[in-house]
C-alpha atoms as one frame of an Amber mdcrd trajectory, in Angstrom:
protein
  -6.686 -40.445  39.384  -6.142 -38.568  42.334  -3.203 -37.147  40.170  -5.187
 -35.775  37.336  -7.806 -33.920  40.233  -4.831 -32.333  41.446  -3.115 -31.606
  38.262  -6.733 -29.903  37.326  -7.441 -28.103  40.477  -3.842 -26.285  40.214
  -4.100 -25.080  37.004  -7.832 -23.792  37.979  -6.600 -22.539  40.493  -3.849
 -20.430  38.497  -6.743 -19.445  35.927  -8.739 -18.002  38.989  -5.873 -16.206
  40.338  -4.968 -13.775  37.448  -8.953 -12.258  37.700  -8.179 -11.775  41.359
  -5.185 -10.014  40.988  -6.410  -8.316  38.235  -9.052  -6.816  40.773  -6.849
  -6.532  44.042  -4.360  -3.955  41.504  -7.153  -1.800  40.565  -8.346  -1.773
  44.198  -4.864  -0.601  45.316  -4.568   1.870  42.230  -7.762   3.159  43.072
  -6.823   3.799  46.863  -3.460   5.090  46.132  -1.474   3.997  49.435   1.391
   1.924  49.914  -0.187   0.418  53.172  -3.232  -0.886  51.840  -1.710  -1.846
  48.517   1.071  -4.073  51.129  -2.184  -5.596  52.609  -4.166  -6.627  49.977
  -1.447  -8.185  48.139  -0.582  -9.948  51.518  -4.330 -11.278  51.375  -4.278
 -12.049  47.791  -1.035 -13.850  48.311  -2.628 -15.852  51.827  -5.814 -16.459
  49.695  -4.110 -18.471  46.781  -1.330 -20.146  48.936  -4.277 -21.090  51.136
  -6.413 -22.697  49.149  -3.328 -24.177  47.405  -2.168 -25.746  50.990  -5.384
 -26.587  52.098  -6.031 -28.649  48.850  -3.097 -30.655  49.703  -3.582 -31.200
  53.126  -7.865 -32.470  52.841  -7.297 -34.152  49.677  -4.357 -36.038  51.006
  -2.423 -35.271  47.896   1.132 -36.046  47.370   3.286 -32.775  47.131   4.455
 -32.918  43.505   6.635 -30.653  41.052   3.416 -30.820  38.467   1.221 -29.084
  40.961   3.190 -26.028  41.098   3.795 -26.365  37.551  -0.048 -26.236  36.757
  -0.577 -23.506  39.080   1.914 -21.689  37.427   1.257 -22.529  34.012  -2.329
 -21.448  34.678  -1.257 -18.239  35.904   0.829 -17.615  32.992  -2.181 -18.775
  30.269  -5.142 -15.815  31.796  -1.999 -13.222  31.996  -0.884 -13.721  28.409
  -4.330 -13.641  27.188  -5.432 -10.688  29.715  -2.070  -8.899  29.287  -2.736
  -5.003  27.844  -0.671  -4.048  24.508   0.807  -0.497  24.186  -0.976   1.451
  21.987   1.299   2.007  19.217   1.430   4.787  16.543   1.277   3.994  13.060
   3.921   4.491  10.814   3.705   6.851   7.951
């Protein structure tokens, strides 16, 4: 069982990490500097590795290919359905 949690909290995890990246770009867009944009993809990079680690570590949780694979998988899911389309002309 403890398989499934972990299986579900990776992929959540992945889902929730798209929005937040999402939001740390336009933050770094919107500031325009290559130190702050270094920093706060540092700290969005800390803040989903963190919670990632410290999910294994309290839940006791066997390190396993499938967790990285639903936090992955996750990821890619919100970023194909949040991903922008160029605007294209139509043909005449």
């Amino acid at each position: 069982m403890i398989e499934l949690y972990s299986f579900l909290f990776c992929l959540g995890l992945g889902i929730a990490a798209r929005p937040l990246f999402i939001a740390v770009s336009l933050l770094a867009k919107r500031t325009n500097l290559i130190p702050v944009t270094v920093v706060l993809d540092f700290l969005f990079a800390c803040t989903v590795g963190g919670a990632f680690i410290a999910y294994v570590i309290l839940s006791g949780a066997v390190l396993a290919p499938y967790m990285f694979a639903a936090l992955f998988s996750g990821y890619l899911i919100t970023y194909r359905l949040t991903k922008k389309t160029p605007n294209k002309k139509p043909r005449e």
